[in-house]
N, C-alpha and C positions, 0 to 999 in steps of 0.2 A: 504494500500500500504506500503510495507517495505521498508528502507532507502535505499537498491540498486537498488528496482525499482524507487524510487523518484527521486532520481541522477541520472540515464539511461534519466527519462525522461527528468532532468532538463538538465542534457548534448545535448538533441537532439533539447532539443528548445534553447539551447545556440548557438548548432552549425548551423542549422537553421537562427537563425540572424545573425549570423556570417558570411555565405555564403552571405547573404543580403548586406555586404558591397561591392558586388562582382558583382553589378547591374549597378554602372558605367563604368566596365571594361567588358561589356558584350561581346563586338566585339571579346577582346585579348582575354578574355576567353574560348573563340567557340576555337579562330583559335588552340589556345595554347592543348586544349582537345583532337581537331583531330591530335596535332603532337603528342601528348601523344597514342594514339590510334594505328598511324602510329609505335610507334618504338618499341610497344607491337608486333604489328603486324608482323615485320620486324625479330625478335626473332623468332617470335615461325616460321614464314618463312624460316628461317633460320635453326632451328630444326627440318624441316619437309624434307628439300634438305640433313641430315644425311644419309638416307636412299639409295637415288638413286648416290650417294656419295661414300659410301661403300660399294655397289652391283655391282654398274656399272660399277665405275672407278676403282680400286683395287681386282674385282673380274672377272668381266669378260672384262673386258678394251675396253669398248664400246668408242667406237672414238667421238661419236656424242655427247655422256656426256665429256670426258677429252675437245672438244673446250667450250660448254656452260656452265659449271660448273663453272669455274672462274670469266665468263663476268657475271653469276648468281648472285656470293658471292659476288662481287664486286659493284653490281647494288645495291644487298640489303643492304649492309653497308652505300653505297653513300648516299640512299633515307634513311636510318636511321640517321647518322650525321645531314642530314637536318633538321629531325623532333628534335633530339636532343638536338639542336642547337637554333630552334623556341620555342619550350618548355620550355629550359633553360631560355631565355632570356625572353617570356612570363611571369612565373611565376615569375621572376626577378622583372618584370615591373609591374606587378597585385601586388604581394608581396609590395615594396616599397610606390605604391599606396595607399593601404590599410592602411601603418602604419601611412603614411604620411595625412591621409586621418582622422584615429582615433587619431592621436595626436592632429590634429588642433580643433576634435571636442570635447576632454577632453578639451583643453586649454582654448575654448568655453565656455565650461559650468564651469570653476573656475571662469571665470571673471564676473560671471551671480550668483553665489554662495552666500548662507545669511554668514554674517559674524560668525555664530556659525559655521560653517561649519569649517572654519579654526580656529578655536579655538579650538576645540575637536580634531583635526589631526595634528600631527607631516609633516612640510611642507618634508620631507625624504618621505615622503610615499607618498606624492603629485606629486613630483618631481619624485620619481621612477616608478609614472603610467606613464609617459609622455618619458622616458628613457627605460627602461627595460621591463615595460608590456607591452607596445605598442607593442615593435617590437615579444614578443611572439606570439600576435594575427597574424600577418602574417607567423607562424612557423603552425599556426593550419591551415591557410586561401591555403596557397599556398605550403612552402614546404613539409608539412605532408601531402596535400590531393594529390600531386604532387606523393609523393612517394606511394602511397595508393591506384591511380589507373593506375600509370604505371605499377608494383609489382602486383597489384591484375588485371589487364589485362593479364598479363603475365603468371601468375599463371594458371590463366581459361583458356587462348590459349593452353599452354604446354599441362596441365590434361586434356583437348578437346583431342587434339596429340596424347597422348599416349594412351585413352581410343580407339580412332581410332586404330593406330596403332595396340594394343593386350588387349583388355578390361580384360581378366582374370587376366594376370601378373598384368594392371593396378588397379586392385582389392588390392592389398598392398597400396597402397595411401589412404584406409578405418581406415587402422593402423594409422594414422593420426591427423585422423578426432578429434576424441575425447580428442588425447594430445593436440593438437594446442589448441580446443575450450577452454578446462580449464585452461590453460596455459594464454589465451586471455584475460578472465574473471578474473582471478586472478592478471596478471598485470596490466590490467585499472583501478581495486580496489587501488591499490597499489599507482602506478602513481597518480591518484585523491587525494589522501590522502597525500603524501609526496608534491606538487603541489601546492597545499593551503598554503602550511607551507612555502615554497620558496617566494611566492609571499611578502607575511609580511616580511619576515627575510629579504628580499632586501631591502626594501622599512627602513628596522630600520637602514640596513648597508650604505644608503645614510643619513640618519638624523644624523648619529654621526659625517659622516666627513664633512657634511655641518654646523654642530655646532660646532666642533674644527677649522673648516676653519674662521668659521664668531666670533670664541672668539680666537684666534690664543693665541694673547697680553695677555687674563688673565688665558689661559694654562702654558703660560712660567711666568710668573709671580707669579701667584701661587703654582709652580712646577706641576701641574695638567700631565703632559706628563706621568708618568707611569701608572696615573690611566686612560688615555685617550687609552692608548695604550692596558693594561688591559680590557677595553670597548670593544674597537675593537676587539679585537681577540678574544673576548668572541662571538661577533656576526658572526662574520665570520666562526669562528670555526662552529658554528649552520649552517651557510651553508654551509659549506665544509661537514658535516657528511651528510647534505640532499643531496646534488649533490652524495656523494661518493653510498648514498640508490639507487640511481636511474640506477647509474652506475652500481652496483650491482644484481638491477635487469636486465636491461639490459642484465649482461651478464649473470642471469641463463636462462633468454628468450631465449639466442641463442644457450646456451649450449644443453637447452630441444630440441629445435629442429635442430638442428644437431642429437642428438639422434634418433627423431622419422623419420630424414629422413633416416639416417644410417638403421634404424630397416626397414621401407619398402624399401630401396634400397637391403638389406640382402636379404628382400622377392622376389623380384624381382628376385635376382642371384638366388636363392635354387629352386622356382617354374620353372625358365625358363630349370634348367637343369632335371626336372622330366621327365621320359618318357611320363606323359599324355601328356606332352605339343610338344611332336615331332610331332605329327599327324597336330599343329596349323602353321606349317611352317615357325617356327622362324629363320630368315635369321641373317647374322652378322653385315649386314643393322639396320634392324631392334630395335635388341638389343641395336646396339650403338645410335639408336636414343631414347630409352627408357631411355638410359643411359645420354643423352643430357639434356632432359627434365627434368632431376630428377636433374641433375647437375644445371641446369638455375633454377628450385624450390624452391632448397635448399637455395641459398641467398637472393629470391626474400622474402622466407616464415621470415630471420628473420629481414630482412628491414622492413617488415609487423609488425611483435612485439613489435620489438624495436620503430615503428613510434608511438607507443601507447604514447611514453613518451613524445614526442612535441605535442602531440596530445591531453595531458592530461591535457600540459602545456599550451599550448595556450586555454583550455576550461577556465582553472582557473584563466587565465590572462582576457579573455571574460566576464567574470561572474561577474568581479570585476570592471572592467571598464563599462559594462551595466550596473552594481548596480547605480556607481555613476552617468551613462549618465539617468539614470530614476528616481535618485531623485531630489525633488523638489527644485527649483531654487527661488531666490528673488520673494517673492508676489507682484505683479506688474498690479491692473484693474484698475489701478487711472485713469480717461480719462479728467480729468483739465490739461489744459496747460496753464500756464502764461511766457511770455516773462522777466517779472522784477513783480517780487512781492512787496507788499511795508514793507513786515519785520516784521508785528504784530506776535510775539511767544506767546503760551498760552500754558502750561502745566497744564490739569484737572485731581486731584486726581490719578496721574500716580502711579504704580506697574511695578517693573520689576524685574522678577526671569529669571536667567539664565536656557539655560538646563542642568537638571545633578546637579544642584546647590539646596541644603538645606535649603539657607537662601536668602530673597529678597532683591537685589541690591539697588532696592528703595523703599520706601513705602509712598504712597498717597500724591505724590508731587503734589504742585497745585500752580504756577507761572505765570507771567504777565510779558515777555520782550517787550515794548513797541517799535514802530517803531523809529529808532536811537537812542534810550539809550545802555548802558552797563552793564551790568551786568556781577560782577564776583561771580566766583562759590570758595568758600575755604573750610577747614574741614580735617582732617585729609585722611592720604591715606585709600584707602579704603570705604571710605565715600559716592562714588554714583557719583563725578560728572563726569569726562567722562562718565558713565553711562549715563547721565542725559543728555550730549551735543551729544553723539551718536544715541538717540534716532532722531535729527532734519533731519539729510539724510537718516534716516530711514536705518540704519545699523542693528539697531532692535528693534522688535515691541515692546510695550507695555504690558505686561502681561494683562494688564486694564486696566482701563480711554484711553485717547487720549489727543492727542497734534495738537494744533491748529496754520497755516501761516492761516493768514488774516482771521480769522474766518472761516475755514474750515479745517477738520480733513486732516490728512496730505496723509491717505489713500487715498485722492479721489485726489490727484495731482497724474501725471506718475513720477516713479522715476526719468528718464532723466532730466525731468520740474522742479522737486524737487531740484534735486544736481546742477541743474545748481544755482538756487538762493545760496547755499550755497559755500563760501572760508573758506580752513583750512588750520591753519597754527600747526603744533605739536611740540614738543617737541625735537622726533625722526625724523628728517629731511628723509624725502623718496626723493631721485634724482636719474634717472637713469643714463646707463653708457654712457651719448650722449653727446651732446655739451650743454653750459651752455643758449645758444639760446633756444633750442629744450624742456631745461629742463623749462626753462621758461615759453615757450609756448606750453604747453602741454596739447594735448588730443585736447579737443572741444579748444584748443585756437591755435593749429597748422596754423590758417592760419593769425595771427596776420604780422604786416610790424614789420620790423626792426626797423623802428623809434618806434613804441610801446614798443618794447620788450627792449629800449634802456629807453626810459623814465619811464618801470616802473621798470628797474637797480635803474637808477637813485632816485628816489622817495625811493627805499628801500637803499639806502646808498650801493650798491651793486658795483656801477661803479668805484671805488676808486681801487679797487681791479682786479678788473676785467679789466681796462687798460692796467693794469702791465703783464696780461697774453700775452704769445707771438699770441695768433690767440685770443683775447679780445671776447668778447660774444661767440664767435665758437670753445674754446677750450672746450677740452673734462674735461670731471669732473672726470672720471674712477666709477667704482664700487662703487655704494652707496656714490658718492661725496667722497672716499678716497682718490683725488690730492686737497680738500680745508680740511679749518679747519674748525672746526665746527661752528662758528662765520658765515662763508664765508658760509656755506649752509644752517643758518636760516635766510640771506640776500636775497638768491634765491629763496626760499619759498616765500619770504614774497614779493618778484618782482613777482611770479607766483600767487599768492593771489589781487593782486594788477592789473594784466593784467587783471582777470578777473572780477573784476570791481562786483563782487556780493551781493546783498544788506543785506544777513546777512554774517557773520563772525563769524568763532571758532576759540580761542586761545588757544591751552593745555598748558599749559608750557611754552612758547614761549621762554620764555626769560631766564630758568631755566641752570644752568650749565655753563653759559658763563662769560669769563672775563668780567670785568667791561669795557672796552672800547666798547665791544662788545656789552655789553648790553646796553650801552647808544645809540652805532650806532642804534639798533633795537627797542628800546623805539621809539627813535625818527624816525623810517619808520612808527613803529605801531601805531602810534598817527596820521599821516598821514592818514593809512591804514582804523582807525576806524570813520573816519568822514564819517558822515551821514547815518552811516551804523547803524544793530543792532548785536550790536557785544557779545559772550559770552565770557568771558573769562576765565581762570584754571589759579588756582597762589596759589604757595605756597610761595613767596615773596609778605607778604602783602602791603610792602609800593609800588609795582607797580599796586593796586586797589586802591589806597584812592580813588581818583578822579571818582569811575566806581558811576553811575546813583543808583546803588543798588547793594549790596554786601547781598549773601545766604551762610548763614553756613549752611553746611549738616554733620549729623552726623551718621552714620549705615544706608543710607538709607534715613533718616527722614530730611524734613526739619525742624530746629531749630531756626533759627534764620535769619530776612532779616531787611534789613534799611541801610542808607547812615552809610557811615565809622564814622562820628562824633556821629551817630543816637546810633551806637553800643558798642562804644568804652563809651559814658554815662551809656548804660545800664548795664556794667559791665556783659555782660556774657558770653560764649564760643569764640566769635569773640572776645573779649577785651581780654580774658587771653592768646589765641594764637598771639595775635600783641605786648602786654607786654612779653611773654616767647621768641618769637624772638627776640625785640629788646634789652634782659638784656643779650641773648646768646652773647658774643662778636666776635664771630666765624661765627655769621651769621650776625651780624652787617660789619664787614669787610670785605664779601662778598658782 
């Protein structure tokens, strides 16, 4: 099979599912078909009353056509408006449906997605399935199939008409046949190939300015604006030349056939005035109705060509959005369910290479976090441990070995089962744009009381602040918490860690970047926070681990070195040189 027959047939089983979205709008669809039917019909009705038009009323002035010829033309526009009007508003309603229908179920399957998934994608390209693809699939679903069998209804009623009419004159419409086809075939090539290219180029032209939007501060800061700008217009430009291809095609589609209609409408005049054709009684009826039909063709044929390009576009937009609706989502057959686990962690000879990655994140780790101890994880960036604490909610698998809650592999828990035992507090505070309530109590803890969501402010040293606000817990926090300061949204984190009352804990950072007032408020929520819990914690400030149960250097990967802070700081090795290299830094001492 050759790649334009493999593309033919991958277009037909795209368009195919496509049409498939089109099964809960079955009713609007019937009704909307027959208005579509209806206004074909009404046309070519309409080019068939030419005849008795120009014979009757102008030629021989039959009284009986000048009274019903009007109440005629008028009936069929009426009954046309209607279907026009049904249809319109139909495929209006199927259309919006549909997109509204595929956005929710891309949005779906992100939130069901393994975290490699977002690691390897630019979220611009995530975000522009959800914006820009979406709504092409209803360009293919409804107004391209909208124009494709009103225009190809129309089409076949007319060349019905005028084969009727005078089939030999209508023998010029053979002149035709052969331009249109290649014309057809050549532009759907085209379109498909230029199509592909749009869909990416959009999706890079939302990533830049969702990454100048979300680094604004260190564009002006660092004078970055002409090379941001530079950026931009480099992408755009890319799709301005693709739009400008399409366009272009476009109009030699209409040009060619304006040609080939021009070339058999020529035939049409040169044939009808031969002598052979006196003898076929061509009236002036007649002709003007030949002439109607050739006129209602002509536009209908290059609505036809031109739909090729929504039609290309909404396949490319399908193809891309099926790809991702049928790749695989979070591995999820665990069927253990525990209410509250009791926090035994066990990491056996673990391995973990990313995808795409050359070198293994971790190699053969093998750890014992016992129920309510702490353990912190330290070691240079790069070193494995987010690695290493991402593996517990199972954000990602194991290259090898496994990881053990309460002596069972973490595989045979469901993930819901799984995340619930787990609270995390980061580094990078995630809050959405909602009330400081809402943020609190979020997801599975939505239906916490106010007195909860008030005591565990409190407990995280959060309510100090949060009084002073004019509507106190129910003010809004804006975008990413950018109405607090950063201090103020690892206090809500850690009230939202805290409502959830979870018996293991991850710390990344927690405390990382924050003034010293700040960081004392949150010491003291997190000491709070970690009782009785099995907490890990991430620190690159080693004097907030002395105290941890067992502190693990990791080093590339490997674990090197574990034992209490006094245990390591004796043995004089990798943990002692980085607690001395902090503490003689005086720059990190004063932090």
């Amino acid at each position: 099979m050759n790649a334009n027959a493999a593309h033919a047939e991958s277009d037909a089983a795209t368009y195919k599912r496509l049409l498939g979205l089109l099964r809960p709008y079955k009713v609007v669809v019937s009704v909307t078909l027959v208005a579509m039917v209806v206004d074909s019909l009404c046309m070519t009705l309409f080019a068939k009353e030419i005849k008795p038009l120009i014979d009757k009323l102008f030629v021989v002035r039959d009284p009986h056509v000048i009274f019903w010829m009007p109440i005629i033309i008028i009936s069929i526009f009426f009954v046309r408006s209607i279907a026009v009007y049904i249809e319109s508003y139909g495929s209006a309603y199927v259309g919006r449906g549909v997109v509204q229908d595929m956005r929710r179920r891309i949005f779906d399957k992100y939130l069901h997605m393994p975290a490699a998934f977002f690691d390897r994608e630019s979220s611009g390209q995530q975000i522009s399935r959800i914006t820009y693809t979406s709504e092409q699939v209803a360009q293919a679903t409804t107004d391209s199939a909208r124009t494709a069998i009103v225009d190809g209804l129309l089409v076949i009623g007319l060349v019905g008409l005028m084969l009727w009419t005078n089939w030999k004159l209508s023998l010029a419409l053979l002149v035709m046949v052969p331009m249109i086809g290649l014309l057809v075939t050549y532009v759907s090539r085209r379109y498909r190939r230029i199509n592909v290219t749009i869909q990416d180029v959009v999706g890079r032209v939302t990533g830049v300015v969702e990454e100048v939007v979300g680094a604004h501060r260190e564009v002006k800061v660092f004078g970055g604006q002409d090379y941001e700008s530079k950026r931009f217009d480099d992408v755009t430009d890319r799709t301005r030349k693709l739009n400008i291809k399409v366009a272009a095609t476009n109009g030699l589609s209409t040009a060619f056939v304006q040609l080939a209609a021009a070339i058999a409408l020529a035939l049409i005049v040169f044939f009808a005035t031969r002598p052979f054709m006196l003898n076929d009684k061509l009236t002036a009826g007649s002709f003007a109705r030949l002439f109607m039909c050739m006129g209602g063709i002509l536009p209908s044929l290059k609505r036809l060509t031109t739909v090729q390009a929504n039609i290309q576009r909404g396949l490319a937009a399908a193809h891309e959005l099926f790809t991702l609706l049928d790749a695989p989502v979070e591995h999820d057959d665990g069927k253990q369910v525990v209410e509250r686990c009791h926090g035994d962690i066990e990491f056996r000879d673990v391995h973990l290479t990313y995808v795409g990655a050359s070198a293994q994140a971790l190699r053969g780790i093998s750890l014992d976090c016992p129920r309510g101890s702490i353990t912190a994880l330290v070691g240079r960036s790069g070193s494995g441990k987010s690695s290493l604490v991402s593996l517990i909610p199972r954000f990602y698998e194991p290259t090898s070995g496994e990881v053990l809650l309460d002596g069972r592999p973490l595989g045979n828990y469901s993930l819901r089962s799984l995340r619930a035992q787990v609270a995390w507090v980061g580094q990078d505070v995630v809050l959405f744009d909602e009330t400081i309530a809402k943020n609190i109590a979020y997801g599975a803890l939505g239906g916490a009381s106010e007195a909860d969501i008030v005591a565990a402010a409190e407990a995280a040293n959060a309510m100090e602040f949060i009084r002073e606000l004019p509507d106190g817990i129910h003010s809004r926090v804006g975008e990413g918490g950018s109405l607090l300061s950063g201090g103020q949204r690892q206090r809500i984190a850690v009230a939202r860690a805290l409502l959830k009352n979870a018996p293991i804990l991850v710390l990344d950072e927690a405390t990382s970047a924050l003034d010293t007032e700040s960081e004392r408020l949150i010491q003291d929520a997190l000491a709070r926070l970690m009782q009785n819990r099995t907490t890990l914690v991430i620190a690159h400030r080693l004097s907030t681990v002395e105290h941890a149960d067992q502190i693990v250097v990791l080093d590339q990967g490997h674990l090197v070195e574990r034992g209490t802070h006094a245990e390591l700081l004796a043995r004089g090795g990798k943990y002692a040189a980085l607690y001395h290299l902090q503490f003689r830094d005086p720059a990190t001492v004063a932090a």
